[in-house]
N, C-alpha and C positions, 0 to 999 in steps of 0.2 A: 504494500500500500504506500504510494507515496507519501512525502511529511508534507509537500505544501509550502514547506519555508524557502524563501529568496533571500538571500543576505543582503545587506544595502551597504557593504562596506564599510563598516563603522560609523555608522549613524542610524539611533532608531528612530522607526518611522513618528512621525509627532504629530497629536489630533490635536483642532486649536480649541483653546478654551469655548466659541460657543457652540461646539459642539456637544462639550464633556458637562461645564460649572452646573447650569441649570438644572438639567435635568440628572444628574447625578445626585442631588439630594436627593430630588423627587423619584427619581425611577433608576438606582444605582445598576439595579439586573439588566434593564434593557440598555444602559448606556453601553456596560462590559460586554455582553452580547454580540451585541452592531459591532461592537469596534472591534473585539476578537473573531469573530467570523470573516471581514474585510483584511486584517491581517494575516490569516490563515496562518498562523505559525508566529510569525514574525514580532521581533520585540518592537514593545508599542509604546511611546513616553505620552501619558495624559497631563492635560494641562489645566488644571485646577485651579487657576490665579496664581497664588506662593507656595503651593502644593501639586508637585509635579513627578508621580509614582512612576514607572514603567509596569505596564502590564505584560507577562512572560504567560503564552500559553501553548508551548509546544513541548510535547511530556518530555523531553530532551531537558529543555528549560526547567522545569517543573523539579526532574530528578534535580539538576543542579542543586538549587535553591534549597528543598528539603531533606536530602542525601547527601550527596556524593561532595556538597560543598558547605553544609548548612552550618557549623562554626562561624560561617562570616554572614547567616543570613539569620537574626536572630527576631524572636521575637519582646519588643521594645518601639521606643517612639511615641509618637503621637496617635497611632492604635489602641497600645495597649494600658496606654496610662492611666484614661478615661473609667477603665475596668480595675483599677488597685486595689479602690476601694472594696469593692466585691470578693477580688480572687487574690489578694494578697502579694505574697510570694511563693504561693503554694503552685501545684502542679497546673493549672492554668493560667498562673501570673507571668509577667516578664522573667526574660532569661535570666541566669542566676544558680549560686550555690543552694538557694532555697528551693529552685525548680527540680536542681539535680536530685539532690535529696529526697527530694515527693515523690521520685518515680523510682526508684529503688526500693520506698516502701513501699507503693501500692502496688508493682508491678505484677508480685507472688497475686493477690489477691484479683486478679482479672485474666492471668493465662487461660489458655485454653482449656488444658484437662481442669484446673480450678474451677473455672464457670460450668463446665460440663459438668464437673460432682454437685453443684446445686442444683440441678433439672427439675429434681422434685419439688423442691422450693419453691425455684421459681413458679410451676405449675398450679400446685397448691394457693400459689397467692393468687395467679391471676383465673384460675377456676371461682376464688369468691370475690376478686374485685366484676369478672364477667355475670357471674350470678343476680347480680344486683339490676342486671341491666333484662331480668324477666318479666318484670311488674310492668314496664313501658312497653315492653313488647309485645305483653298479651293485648292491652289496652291499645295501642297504635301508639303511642303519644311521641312526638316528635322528640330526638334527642339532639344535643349540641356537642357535634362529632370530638372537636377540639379538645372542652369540655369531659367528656367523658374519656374520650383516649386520656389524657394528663390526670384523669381518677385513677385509671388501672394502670399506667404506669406506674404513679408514685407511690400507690401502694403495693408495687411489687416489688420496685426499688427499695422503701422504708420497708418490708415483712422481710427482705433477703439480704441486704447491704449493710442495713442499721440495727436489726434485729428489734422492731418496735422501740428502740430507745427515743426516735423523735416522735412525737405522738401525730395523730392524722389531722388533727386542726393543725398544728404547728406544722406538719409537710404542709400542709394545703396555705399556708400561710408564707411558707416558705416559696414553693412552687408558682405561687401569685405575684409574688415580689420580685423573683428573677423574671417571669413573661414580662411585668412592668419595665423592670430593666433593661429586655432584650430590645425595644421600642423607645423607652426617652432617651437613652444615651446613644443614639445611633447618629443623632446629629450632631452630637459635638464629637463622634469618631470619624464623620466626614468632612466637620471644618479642621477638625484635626486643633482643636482647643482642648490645652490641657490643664488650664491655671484654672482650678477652683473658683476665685477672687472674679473672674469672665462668666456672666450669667449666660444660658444656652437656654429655648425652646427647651421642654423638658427635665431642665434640673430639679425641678420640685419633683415630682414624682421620681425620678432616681434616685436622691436624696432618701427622702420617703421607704422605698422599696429596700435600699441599704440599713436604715434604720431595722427594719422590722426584721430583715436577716441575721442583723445585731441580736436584737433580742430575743430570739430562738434559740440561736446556736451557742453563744456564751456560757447563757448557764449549763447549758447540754454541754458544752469543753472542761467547763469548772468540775462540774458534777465526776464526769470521765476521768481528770485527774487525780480525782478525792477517791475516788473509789478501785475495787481491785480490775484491775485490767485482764479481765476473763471475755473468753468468746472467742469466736473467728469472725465478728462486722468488722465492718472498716472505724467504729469508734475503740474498738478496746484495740485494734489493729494499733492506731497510734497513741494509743495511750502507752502500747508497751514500746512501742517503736526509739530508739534513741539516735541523737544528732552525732553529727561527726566527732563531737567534744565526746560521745560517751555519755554525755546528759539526757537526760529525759528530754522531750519537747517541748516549748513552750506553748503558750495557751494558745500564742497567736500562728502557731506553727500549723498546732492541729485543728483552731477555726479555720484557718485557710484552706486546707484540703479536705472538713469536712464537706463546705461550700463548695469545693472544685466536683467533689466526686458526687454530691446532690444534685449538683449543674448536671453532670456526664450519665448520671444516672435516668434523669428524666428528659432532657430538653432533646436528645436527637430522637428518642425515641417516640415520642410525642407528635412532634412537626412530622416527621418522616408517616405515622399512621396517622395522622391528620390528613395526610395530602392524599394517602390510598384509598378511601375511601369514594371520590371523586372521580379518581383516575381509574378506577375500578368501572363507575359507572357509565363512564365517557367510553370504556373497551370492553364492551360487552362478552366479545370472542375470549378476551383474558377472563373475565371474570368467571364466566363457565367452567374453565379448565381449573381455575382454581378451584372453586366449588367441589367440585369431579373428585382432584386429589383428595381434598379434605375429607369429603366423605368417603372413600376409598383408604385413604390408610390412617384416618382419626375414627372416625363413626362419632360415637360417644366414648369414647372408653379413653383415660389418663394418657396425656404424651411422652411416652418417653424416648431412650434414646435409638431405637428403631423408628420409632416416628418420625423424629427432627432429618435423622438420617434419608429416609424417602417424601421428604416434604418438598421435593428439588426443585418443582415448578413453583410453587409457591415461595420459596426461596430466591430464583429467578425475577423474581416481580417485585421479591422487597430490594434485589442489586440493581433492579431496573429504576424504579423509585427512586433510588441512591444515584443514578448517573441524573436525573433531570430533577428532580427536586433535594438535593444538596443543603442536608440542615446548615452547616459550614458552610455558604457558599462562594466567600473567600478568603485567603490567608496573608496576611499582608507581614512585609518581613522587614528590617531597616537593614541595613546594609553597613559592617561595619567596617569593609576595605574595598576600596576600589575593585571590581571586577569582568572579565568580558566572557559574555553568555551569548551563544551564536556568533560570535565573529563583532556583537555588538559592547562598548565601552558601559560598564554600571559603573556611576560614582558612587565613593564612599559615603555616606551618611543619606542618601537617598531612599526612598521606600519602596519595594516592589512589593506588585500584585500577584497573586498566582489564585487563580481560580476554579475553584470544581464545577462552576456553574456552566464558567465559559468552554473550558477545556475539554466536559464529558459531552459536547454537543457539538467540535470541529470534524465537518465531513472529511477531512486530512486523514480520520480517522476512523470514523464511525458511518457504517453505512445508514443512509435513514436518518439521520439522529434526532430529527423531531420528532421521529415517529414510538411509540409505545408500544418496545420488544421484548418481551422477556426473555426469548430463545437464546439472543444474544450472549446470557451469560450462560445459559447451560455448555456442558464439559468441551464440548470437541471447539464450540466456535471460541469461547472465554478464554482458550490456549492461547488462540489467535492475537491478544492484546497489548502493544508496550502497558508496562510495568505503573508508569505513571501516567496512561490514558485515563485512569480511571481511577480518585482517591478519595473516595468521600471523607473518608476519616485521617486526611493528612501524608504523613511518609517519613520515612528518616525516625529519627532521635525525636520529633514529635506526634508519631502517633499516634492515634488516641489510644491509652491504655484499655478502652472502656469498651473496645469494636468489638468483643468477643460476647460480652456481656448484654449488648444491643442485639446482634444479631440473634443470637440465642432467645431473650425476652420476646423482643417483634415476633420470630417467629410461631413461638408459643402465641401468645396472644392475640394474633390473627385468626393461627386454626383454632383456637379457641372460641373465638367471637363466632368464627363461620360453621362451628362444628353444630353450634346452637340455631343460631340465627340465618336469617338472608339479609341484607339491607336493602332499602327504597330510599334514594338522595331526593331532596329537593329541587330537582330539574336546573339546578344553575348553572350545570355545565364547573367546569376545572376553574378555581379562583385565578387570579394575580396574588402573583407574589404583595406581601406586606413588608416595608421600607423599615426590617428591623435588623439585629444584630443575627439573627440566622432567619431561614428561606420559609419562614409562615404562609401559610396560605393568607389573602386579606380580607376575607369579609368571612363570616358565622356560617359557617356549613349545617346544612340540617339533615337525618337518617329518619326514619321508622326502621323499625326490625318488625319483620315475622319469624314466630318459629320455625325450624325445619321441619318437626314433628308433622302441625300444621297443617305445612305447604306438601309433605310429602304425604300422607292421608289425602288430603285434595285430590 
């Protein structure tokens, strides 16, 4: 397959600012889009007023930046600053000996055979957060997709992660706070204002939503360290965890990656079966075959690891999901030494762009790519992929610790929902993206479920 890239000699190509400024607040997905589609590879510098990124979307590029060179491509700047308040220095904060440290500990607790020996768990939880959803079903009554995915998420996450130590008003209070925050603070990560003291659209409610973070989690860190450090959650995990000094952690060590791994635990999981739901309805053909499998190798009866294992199709459609609705949908990196990517010059201190939004949809690469394939990733074509065509969950030294844990939940959770149910959308056809810190659908998506019992009696 060809790559599509043309080298311009050491200069990359430059869109002029009113192409980009405007409508990059308003519509950041479609500006990245347009502009990476016409570049077809090639490194692209936007022009923002005093903020002037390069966007790299040719998975060549891509490996650089997050692999094969990513020491010089870190995460910091005027991205990440905005978010400190939140993520600390913990595993989703700026680079750093606190970053390093965070992924050393949590790393054991998200491997793969690790996630895999909770299967029951996870099952268990999401058989009674799905449970819940019978009373609306029998009745018709409309439900609020978004809404109820981020119910059954976060109680599968708190029932298997935390081990009921954060209580479900407090997730739910939690969970609310960061959606808040994935939306007010996106504007001051696109003017790229980081001083406090600079009032921004939105900082009352971020502020706000940081607060109430505050006061959940604190005492829930105090508590943890007052107490014996028993269990396998991720809270007695760092309570027993110790710093490179050989010391215990401190409070603000293990709020910071409480929060990182509350984040990682619900928000892709969320967005990502938010957007299925829809896209479901819009491909009917797909939605069949899943159906088909579900009842074929679920029925009713527990999932386990024979199940997950023959779930392939259904699996295919949550990686399919993952190339065009990208919770992450992009990762901006600063640049700490001078570099050349493609034959093109990066200055030091500058920020580039690398994006899963723009990159899982360059025909360079992907046949169709507007189109909604799951076959795609089943075995024999998915062979066929460069490495970094396709990352939803990052690459290198930062990827997410948490993609095993994701894949694993979603897919329970789905055949779950469909094992019981069928859904009926509200005819609105596939949202637009909403203008936040990951890839939401924008406007309130509505279902009915009918039983299958039911519909299958019928």
């Amino acid at each position: 397959m060809s790559s599509g890239v043309v080298a311009r000699r050491g200069k990359a190509r430059r869109i002029p600012i009113h192409r980009t400024l405007p409508r990059f607040i308003t519509n950041p997905y479609a500006v990245l889009d347009e502009v990476g589609r016409e570049a077809g590879g090639e490194v692209v510098r936007l022009n923002l007023g005093l903020f002037r990124p390069y966007l790299l979307t040719h998975p060549d590029h891509v490996q650089r930046v997050l692999r094969d060179n990513a020491d010089n491509y870190i995460r910091g700047g005027r991205f990440w600053r905005p978010l400190r308040h939140l993520f600390g220095d913990g595993i989703l904060g700026e680079d750093g000996s606190g970053w390093e440290h965070s992924r050393k500990t949590l790393q054991p607790s998200f491997t793969r055979k690790y996630v895999d020996s909770l299967l029951d768990r996870i099952g268990d939880a999401v058989r009674a957060g799905v449970a819940e959803l019978d009373g609306p079903a029998r009745s018709g009554t409309p439900l609020d997709v978004g809404e109820e995915m981020r119910r059954i998420v976060s109680r599968t996450a708190v029932e298997v992660l935390f081990a009921d130590k954060i209580s479900a008003v407090d997730a739910r209070r939690v969970v609310d706070a960061v959606d808040t925050i994935g939306t007010s603070v996106v504007l001051r990560m696109s003017l790229g204002v980081t001083a406090k003291s600079i009032p921004v659209p939105g900082d009352r409610a971020y502020w706000r939503a940081v607060r109430t973070v505050e006061e959940v989690v604190v005492p829930l860190v105090r508590q943890a360290q007052r107490g014996p450090a028993e269990g396998t959650d991720i809270i007695a995990l760092l309570s027993r965890a110790r710093g490179a000094d050989g010391r215990e952690l401190t409070d603000a060590q293990v709020r910071d990656d409480i929060v990182a791994m509350f984040v990682t635990a619900n928000e892709t999981t969320t967005v990502v079966l938010t957007w299925l739901w829809p896209v479901l309805e819009a491909n009917p053909d797909v939605a069949r075959q899943v159906h088909e499998e579900v009842d074929r190798v679920v029925g009713g009866r527990p999932i386990g690891q024979s199940e997950v294992a023959d779930l392939r199709y259904t699996q295919a459609v949550l990686d399919e999901l993952l190339r065009l609705y990208p919770a992450a949908w992009v990762f901006p990196r600063l640049v700490r030494r001078a570099d050349v990517v493609g034959g093109i010059p990066i200055k030091g201190g500058s920020t580039v762009f690398v994006s899963p939004f723009v990159t899982h949809k360059l025909k360079e690469f992907w046949e169709r790519p507007a189109e909604f394939d799951p076959e795609r990733f089943l075995a024999s074509r998915r062979a066929r992929l460069h490495r970094y065509a396709y990352f939803p969950f990052g690459g290198g030294p930062h990827q997410c610790v948490g993609r095993h844990f994701f894949q694993l939940k979603a897919l329970v959770i789905v055949a779950t929902i469909l094992s019981r149910y069928r859904p009926a959308l509200d005819g609105g056809g596939i949202p637009r993206p909403a203008v936040a810190a990951s890839l939401r659908p924008g406007r309130r998506i509505e279902m009915t479920l009918s039983p299958v019992e039911r519909r299958l009696a019928a």
